[in-house]
C-alpha positions in Angstrom: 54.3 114.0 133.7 52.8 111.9 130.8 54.8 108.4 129.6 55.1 110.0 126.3 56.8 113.4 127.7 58.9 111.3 130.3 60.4 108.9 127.4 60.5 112.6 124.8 62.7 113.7 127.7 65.0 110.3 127.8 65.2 110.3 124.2 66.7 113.5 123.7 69.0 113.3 126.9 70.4 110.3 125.4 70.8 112.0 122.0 73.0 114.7 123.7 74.8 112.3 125.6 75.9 110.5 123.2 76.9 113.6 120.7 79.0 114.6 124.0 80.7 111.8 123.9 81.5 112.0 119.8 82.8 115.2 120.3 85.1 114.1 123.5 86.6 111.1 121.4 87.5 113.2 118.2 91.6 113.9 118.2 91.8 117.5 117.6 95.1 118.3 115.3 96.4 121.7 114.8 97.2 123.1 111.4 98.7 126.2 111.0 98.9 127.9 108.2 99.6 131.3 106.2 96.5 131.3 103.7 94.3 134.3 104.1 91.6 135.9 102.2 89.5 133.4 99.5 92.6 131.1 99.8 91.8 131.0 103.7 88.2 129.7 103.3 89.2 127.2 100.7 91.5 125.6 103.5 88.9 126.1 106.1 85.9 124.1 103.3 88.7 121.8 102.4 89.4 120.6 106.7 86.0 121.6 107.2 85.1 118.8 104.5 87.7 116.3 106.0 86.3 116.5 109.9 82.2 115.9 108.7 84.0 112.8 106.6 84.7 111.1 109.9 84.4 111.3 113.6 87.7 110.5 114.7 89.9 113.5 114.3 89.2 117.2 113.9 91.7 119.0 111.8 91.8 122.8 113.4 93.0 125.1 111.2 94.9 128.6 112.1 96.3 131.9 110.4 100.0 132.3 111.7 100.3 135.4 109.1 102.8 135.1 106.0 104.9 132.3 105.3 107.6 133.3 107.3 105.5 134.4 110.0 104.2 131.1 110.1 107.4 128.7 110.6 108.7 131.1 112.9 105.8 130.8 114.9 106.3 126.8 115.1 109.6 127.1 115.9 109.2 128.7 118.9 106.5 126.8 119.7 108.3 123.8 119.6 110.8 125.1 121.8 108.4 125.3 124.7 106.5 122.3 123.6 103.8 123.5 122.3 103.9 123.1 118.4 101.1 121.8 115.9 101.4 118.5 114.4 101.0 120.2 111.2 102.5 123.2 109.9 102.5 124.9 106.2 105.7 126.0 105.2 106.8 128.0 101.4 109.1 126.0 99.5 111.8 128.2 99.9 112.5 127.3 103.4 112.6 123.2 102.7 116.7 123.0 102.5 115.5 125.0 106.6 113.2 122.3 107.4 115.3 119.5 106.0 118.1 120.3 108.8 116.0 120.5 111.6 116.0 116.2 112.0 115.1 116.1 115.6 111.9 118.4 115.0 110.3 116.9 111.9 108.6 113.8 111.0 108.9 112.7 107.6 105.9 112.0 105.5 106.9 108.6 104.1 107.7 107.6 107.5 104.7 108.0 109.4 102.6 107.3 106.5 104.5 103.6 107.0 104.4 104.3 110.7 100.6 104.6 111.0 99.8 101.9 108.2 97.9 104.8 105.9 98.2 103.6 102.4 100.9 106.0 100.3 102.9 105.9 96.8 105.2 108.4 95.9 104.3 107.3 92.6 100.7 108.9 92.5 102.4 112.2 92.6 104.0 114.2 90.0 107.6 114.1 89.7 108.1 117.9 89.4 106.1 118.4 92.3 107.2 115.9 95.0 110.1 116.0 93.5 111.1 118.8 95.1 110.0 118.0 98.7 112.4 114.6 98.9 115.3 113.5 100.2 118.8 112.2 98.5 117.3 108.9 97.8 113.8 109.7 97.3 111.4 110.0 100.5 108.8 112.2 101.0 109.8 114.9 103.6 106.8 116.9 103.2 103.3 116.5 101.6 102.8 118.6 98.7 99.7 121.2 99.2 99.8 124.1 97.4 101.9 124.2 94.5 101.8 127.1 91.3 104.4 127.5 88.4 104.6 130.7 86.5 102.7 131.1 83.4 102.4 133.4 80.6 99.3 135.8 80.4 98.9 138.2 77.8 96.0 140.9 76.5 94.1 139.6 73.9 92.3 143.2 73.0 95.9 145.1 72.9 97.2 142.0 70.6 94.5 142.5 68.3 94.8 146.6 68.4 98.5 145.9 67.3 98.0 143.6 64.6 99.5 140.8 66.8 97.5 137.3 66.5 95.4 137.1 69.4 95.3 133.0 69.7 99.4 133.1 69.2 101.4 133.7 72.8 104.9 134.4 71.9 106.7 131.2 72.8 110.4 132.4 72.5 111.7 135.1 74.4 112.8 137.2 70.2 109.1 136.7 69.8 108.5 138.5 73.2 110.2 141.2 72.2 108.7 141.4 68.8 105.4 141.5 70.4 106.1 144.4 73.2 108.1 146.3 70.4 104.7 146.3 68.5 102.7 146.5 71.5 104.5 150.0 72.5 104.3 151.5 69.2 100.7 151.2 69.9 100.8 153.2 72.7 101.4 150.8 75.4 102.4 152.0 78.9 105.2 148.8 78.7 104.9 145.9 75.9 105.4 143.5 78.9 105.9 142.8 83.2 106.4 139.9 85.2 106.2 139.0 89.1 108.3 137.7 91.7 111.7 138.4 89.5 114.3 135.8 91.1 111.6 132.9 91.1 110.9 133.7 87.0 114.0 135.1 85.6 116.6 133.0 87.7 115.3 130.2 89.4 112.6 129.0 86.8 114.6 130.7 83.5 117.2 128.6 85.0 115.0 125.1 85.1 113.5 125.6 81.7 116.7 125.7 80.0 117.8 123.0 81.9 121.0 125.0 83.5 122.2 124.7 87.4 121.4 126.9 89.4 123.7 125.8 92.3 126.8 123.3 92.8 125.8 120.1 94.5 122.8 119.1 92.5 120.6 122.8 93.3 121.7 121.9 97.0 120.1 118.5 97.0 123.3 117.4 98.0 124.7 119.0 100.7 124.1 122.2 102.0 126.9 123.8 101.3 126.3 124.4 97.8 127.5 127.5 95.8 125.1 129.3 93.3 126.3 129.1 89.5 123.5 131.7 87.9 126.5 134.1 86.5 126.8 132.1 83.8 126.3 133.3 80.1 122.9 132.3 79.2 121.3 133.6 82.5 124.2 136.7 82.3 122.6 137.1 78.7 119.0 137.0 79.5 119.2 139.6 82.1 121.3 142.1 79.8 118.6 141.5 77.3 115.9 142.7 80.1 117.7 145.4 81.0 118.7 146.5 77.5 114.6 146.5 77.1 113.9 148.3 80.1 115.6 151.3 78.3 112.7 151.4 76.0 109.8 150.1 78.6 109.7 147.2 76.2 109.9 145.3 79.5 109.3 146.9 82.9 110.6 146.3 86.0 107.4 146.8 88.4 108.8 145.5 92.1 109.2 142.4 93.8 106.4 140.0 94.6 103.6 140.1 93.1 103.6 144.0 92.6 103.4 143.6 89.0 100.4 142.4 88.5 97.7 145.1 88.7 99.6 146.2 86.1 98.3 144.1 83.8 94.8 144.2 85.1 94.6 148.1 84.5 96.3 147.1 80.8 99.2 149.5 81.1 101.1 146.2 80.2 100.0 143.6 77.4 102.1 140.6 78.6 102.6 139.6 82.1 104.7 136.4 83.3 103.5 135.5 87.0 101.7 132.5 88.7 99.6 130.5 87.6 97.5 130.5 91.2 97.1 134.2 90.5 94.5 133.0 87.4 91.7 133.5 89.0 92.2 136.7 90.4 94.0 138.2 87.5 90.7 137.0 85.3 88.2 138.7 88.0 90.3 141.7 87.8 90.8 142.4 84.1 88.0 143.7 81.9 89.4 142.3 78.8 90.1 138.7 77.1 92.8 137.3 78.7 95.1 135.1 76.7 97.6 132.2 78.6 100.8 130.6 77.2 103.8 128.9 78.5 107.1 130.3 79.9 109.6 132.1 76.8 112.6 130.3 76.7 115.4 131.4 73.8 115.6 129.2 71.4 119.1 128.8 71.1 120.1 127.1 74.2 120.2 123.1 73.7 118.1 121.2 76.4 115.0 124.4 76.3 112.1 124.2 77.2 112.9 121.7 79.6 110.2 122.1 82.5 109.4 124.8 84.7 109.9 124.2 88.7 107.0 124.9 91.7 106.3 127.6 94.2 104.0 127.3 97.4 104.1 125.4 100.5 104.3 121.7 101.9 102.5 120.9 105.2 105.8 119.2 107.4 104.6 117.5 110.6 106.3 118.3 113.3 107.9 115.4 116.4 106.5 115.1 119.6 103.0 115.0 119.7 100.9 111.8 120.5 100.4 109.0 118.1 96.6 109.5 118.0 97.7 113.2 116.2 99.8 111.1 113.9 97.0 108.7 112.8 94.8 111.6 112.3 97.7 113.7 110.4 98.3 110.2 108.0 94.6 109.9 107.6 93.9 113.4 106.1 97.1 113.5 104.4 95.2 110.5 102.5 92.1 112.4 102.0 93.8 115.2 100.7 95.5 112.5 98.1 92.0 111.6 97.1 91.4 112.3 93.1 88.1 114.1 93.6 89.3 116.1 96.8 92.5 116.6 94.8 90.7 117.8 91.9 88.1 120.2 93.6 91.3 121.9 95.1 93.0 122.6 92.0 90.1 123.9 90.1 88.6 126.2 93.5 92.0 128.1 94.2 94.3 127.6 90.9 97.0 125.7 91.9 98.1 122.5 90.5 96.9 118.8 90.7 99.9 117.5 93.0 98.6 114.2 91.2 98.1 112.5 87.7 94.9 111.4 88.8 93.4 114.5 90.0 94.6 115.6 86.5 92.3 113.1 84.7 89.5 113.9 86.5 89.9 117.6 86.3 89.8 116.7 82.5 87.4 114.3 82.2 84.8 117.1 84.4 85.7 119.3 81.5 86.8 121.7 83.3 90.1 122.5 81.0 87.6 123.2 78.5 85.3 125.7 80.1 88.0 127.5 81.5 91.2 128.1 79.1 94.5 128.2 79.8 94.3 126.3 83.4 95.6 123.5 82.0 98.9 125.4 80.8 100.4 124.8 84.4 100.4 121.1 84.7 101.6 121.2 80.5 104.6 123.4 82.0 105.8 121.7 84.7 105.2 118.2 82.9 106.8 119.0 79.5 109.6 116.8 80.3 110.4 114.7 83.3 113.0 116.7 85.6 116.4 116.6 85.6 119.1 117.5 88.8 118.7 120.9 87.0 115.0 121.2 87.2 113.8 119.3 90.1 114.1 122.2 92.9 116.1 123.9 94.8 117.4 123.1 98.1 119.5 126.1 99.6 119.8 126.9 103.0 118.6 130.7 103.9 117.0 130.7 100.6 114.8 133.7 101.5 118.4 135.7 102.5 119.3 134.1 98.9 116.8 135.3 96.8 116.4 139.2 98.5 120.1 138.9 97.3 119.4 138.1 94.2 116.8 140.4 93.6 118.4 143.5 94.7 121.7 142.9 92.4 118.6 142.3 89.7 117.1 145.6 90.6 120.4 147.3 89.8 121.0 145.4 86.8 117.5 146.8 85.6 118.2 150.6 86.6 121.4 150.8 84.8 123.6 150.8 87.9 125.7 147.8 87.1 126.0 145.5 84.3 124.3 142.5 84.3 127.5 140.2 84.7 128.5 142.5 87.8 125.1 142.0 89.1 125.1 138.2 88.8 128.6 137.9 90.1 127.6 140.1 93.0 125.0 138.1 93.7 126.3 134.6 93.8 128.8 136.3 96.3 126.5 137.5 98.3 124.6 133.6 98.2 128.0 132.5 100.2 127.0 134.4 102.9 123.0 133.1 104.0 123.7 129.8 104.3 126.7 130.5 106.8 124.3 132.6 108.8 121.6 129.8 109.1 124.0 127.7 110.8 125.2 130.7 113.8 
């Protein structure tokens, strides 16, 4: 063997040594999540991204299913020891998390813990604001968060004489423009998504009204919901009055009413903003955006829309070398340009100011309207205990609640009072359940 094939042959065994023992000291960190489809590989780019930023940690990401598949999953596994140090859970299910003390760690604490640089302050108050505690802390860090927005069909405004650059911004304007909309033939003059999140838990936020006894449930758990009062009670008469006529159309729960609006049987569709890009991919026609309605005659409105989407809680017992890891990509994910890309790659919001101004300052607000319309929402005014969040126990027993009593309401089964009433009833009983 030559000298020159004999040190060739060192070289490269030194090379692989040395990437073996790279790989060996990198923490691995589980993340598990409920993202699938495009969303999926923007979370896989976005950890992906993280672990070729450093050598330290490896964030590994995995698909637990839906939300709710998802934190059940963790719970078990933290039953037999075995849970990630990171786990993505909807927003819904916080006032859940927030009770289980022993099995979470809260963000502001190991962020302090492990010495990672962190400010409350460099998030949005409407976003974080929702994932705190009585006097402020961070519980969870803010990942993906949407609001709902107003999307309406520019082609079937013009076809009706409506002004294609004007979204109705009042909910009598709304029903000017479906009225007009129909007469043109319209399947229904407008549709909306996930109906408890829009017409009772947001409607309620944007006119600034309560929602719940005890602060929303911020302060105690055993709050009471207060959503049969007049101006929700009136709003939902009104939808149901217009579902007589298909001026407004009841099309299901979740996001069921959306290809509705794609195919243009509807010309206005309320639903969330994260759905932008898909709804744009989907529709062959121009696509107006506009804020929430809100009636015009209730003192306080508009106020400022609330979030849906998820947090990523960590989760106790793991080592500390997890937890430096978790508090150091908890910081990358704070960064403005990481921030940014996020926001403008899968439609949900900036969960900071800064990623905001860059997002702006890249121009992309400009070359793609309307995605600005979100943060406009959700930051029209700074939040009050009526439009920072929710936190209700059971909240996903809560809202199916809610949503069937709505359903009737809509097919003329019960009156929109008796619905309400019927439905903050029924919101006595799911937080009782959570704690059997």
């Amino acid at each position: 063997m030559t000298p020159a094939l004999r040190l060739l042959q060192v070289v490269v065994a030194t090379a692989i040594l040395t990437f073996s023992l790279q790989a060996q000291a990198a923490t691995d960190i589980a993340l598990w999540h409920a993202m699938s489809g495009e969303l999926g590989k923007q979370l896989e780019k976005l950890t992906s991204d993280f672990n070729a930023s450093q050598s330290d940690y490896r964030i590994v990401p995995a698909y637990k299913g839906n939300y709710t598949e998802t934190v059940t999953a963790a719970i078990f596994a933290f039953r037999s020891r075995s849970q990630p140090a990171i786990v993505q859970v909807n927003e819904v299910a916080t006032a859940t998390m927030t009770a289980a003390k022993g099995a979470i760690y809260p963000v502001y604490s190991m962020m302090r813990d492990m010495g990672e640089p962190f400010s409350l302050n460099d998030y949005l108050p409407a976003v974080s604001g929702y994932y705190t505690d009585a006097t402020g802390n961070l519980l969870s860090f803010p990942f993906n968060s949407s609001t709902p927005i107003l999307y309406y069909n520019k082609t079937m405004f013009r076809d009706a004489g409506l002004d294609p650059e004007a979204p109705p911004k009042t909910w009598p304007e709304l029903g000017q423009a479906a009225r007009r909309l129909r007469e043109r033939g319209a399947v229904c003059g407008f549709t909306t998504s996930w109906p408890s999140w829009i017409h009772i838990e947001n409607f309620s936020a944007f006119h600034n009204l309560q929602l719940a006894t005890r602060a929303n449930g911020f302060g105690g758990l055993d709050a009471e919901l207060t959503i049969n009062n007049p101006v929700v009670t009136k709003h939902i008469a009104q939808l149901a009055e217009w579902q007589k006529t298909k001026l407004f159309d009841y099309s299901g729960r979740g996001q069921a009413a959306e290809p509705r609006f794609q195919k243009g049987e509807c010309g206005i569709f309320i639903g969330s903003s994260a759905t932008r890009a898909d709804i744009k991919a989907n529709s062959k026609f121009e696509i107006g955006y506009g804020m929430m309605p809100y009636w015009p005659d209730v003192s306080g409105a508009p106020q400022n829309s609330i979030i849906g989407g998820a947090t990523l809680w960590v989760l106790r017992d793991r080592p500390r070398a997890e937890y430096k890891g978790v508090a150091r990509f908890f910081a990358y994910l704070s960064q403005p340009g990481v921030q940014a890309a996020w926001h403008q790659n899968t439609g949900y919001l900036p969960v900071t100011r800064a990623a905001f101004e860059l997002t702006r300052a890249q121009g992309f607000y400009e070359r793609n309207p309307g995605s600005a319309i979100s943060f406009e929402e959700i930051t029209l005014h700074p939040p009050t205990e009526n439009s920072k969040g929710i936190r209700l126990g059971s909240f996903n027993l809560i809202r199916g609640a809610i949503e069937e009593e709505l359903e009737r309401a809509f097919a003329g089964q019960i009156s929109a009072q008796g619905a309400l009433d019927a439905a903050v009833e029924r919101g006595k009983i799911a937080p009782a359940l959570e704690s059997v």
